[in-house]
N, C-alpha and C positions, 0 to 999 in steps of 0.2 A: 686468892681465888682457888676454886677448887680444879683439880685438874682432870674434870668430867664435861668439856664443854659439849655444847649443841650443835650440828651439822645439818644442813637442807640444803640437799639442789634438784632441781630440775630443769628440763629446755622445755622452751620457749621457744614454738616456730612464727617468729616478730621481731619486726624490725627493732634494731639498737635502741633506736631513738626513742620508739615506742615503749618499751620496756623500761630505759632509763626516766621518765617522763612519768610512768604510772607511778614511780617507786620513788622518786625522789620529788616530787609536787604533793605539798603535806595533803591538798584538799584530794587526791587521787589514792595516796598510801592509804590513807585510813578507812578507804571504800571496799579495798581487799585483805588488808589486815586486822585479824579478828582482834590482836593484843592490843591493839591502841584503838578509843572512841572520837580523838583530838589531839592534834597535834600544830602547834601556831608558832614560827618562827620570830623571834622575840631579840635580835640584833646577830654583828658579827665580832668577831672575836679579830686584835690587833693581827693575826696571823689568816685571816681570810675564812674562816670557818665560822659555819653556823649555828648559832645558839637556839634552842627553842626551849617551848615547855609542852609537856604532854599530858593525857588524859585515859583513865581507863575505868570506863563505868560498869560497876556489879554489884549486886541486888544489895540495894542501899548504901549503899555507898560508892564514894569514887576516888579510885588513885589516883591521882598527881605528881610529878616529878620535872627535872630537868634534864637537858643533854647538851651535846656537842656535835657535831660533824663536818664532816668538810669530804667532798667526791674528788674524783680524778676523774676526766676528759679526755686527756690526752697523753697515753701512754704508747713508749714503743712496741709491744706488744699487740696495738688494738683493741686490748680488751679497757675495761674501765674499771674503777674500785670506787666505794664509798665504805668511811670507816665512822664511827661514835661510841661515847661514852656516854650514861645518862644516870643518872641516882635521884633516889625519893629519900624522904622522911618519912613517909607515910608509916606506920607501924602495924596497919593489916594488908602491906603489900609484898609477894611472894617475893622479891626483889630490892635487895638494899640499893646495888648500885652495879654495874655492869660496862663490860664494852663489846664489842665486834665489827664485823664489816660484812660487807654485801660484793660480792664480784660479778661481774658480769663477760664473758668470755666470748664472743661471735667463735661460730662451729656451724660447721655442715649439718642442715636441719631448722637452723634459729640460733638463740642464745642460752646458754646454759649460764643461769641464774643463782648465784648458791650465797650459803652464807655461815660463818660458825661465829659462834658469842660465847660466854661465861660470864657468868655472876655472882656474887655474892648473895646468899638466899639471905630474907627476911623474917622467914618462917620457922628458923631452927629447922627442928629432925624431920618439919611434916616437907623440905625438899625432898625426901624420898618420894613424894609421890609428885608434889609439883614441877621437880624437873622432868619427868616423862611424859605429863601436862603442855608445859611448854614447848619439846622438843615436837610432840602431836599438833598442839596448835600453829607453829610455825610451819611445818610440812602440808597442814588444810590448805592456810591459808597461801602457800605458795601455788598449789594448783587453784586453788578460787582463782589466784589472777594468770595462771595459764590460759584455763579455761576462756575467762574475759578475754585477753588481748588474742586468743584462735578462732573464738567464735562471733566475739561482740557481745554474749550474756553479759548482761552487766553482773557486775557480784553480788549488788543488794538481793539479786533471784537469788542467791542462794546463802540464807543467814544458817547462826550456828546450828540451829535443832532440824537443819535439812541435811545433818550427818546419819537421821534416823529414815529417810527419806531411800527405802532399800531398792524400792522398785522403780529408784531413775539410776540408771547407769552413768547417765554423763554426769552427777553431782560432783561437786571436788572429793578427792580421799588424800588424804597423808600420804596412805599404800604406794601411793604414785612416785612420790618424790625419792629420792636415794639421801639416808639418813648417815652416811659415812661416805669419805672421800672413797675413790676406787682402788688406792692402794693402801688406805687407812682403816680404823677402826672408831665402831662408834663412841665408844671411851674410850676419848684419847683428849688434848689437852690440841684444839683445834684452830685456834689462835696463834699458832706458830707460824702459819703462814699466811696471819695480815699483812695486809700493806702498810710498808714504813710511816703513813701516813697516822693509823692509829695511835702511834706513839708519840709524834708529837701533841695530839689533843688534848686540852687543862682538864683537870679531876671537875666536874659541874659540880659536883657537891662541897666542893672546898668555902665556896662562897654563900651559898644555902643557907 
């Protein structure tokens, strides 16, 4: 993998439970996350982790893929982690195959929510432009579900082309979110500090 991975965080003034709950219930993720249209948990793995398959629809046509994951609950810290692996075949998907995690930290204020990933592009050279795509869409769509879980908006009020939408202030923005750790940089290789959980998870694509 390349060592340019993706970073987003922002807080969340909501409760744990709530936050864990919009982001880990496939029918709840996919209300706030613009990169997946479908996501259907599909059995568990000998090791307690969840297998699924997901769905990403764009003008005419639709990516498909697999993944893996498995969250943490109950850590000495308080805080919680979920980590995954996922890869397609698809051959017009900006994405061969990937992993990351999602942290969640309780902090004065709410929850500070973040997440850093890397993948292997599917696209060749045209990653020069899809990874700062991705890194944009991840950061939207983190404040789309700020927004929801501070106000109650639901996120469907606010789909992608209400990024053009200049004369509402509350809309989601990327701008919002912190795109590099506070003592890091935004190229940096950000997956150094998942949870050991990541590493146990099977390649989904091995059996594909």
């Amino acid at each position: 993998m390349r060592r340019s991975g993706i970073y987003v965080e922002t807080t969340i003034a909501a409760d744990l439970e709530a936050v864990w709950t919009a982001t880990q219930v496939p029918e709840q993720h996919v209300r706030w996350d613009v990169r997946f249209t479908r996501i259907t948990p599909t059995g568990l793995t000998a090791a307690g982790a969840t297998a699924f398959a997901y769905e990403r629809r764009v003008p005419f046509h639709r990516i498909s893929g697999t993944g893996v994951s498995i969250g943490e609950k109950q850590r000495a810290d308080g805080a919680r982690t979920s980590a995954l692996r996922f890869h397609t075949r698809d051959p017009l998907s900006p994405i061969r195959e990937g992993r990351g995690y999602w942290r969640y930290v309780p902090q004065d204020g709410g929850i500070a929510f973040l997440t850093g990933y890397d993948y292997t592009p599917g696209l060749g050279v045209l990653d020069v432009v899809v990874r700062p795509v991705l890194g944009w869409a991840t950061a939207w769509s983190f404040d789309r579900l700020r927004i929801w879980l501070e106000t109650g908006v639901p996120p469907e009020r606010w789909p992608p082309w209400s990024v053009l939408w200049w004369w509402r202030p509350d809309r989601p923005r990327a701008g919002r979110c912190r795109r590099a750790p506070a003592s890091g940089r935004r190229r940096a290789d950000h997956l150094q500090n998942a949870p050991v959980t990541l590493a146990a998870l099977p390649d989904p694509g091995a059996s594909a």
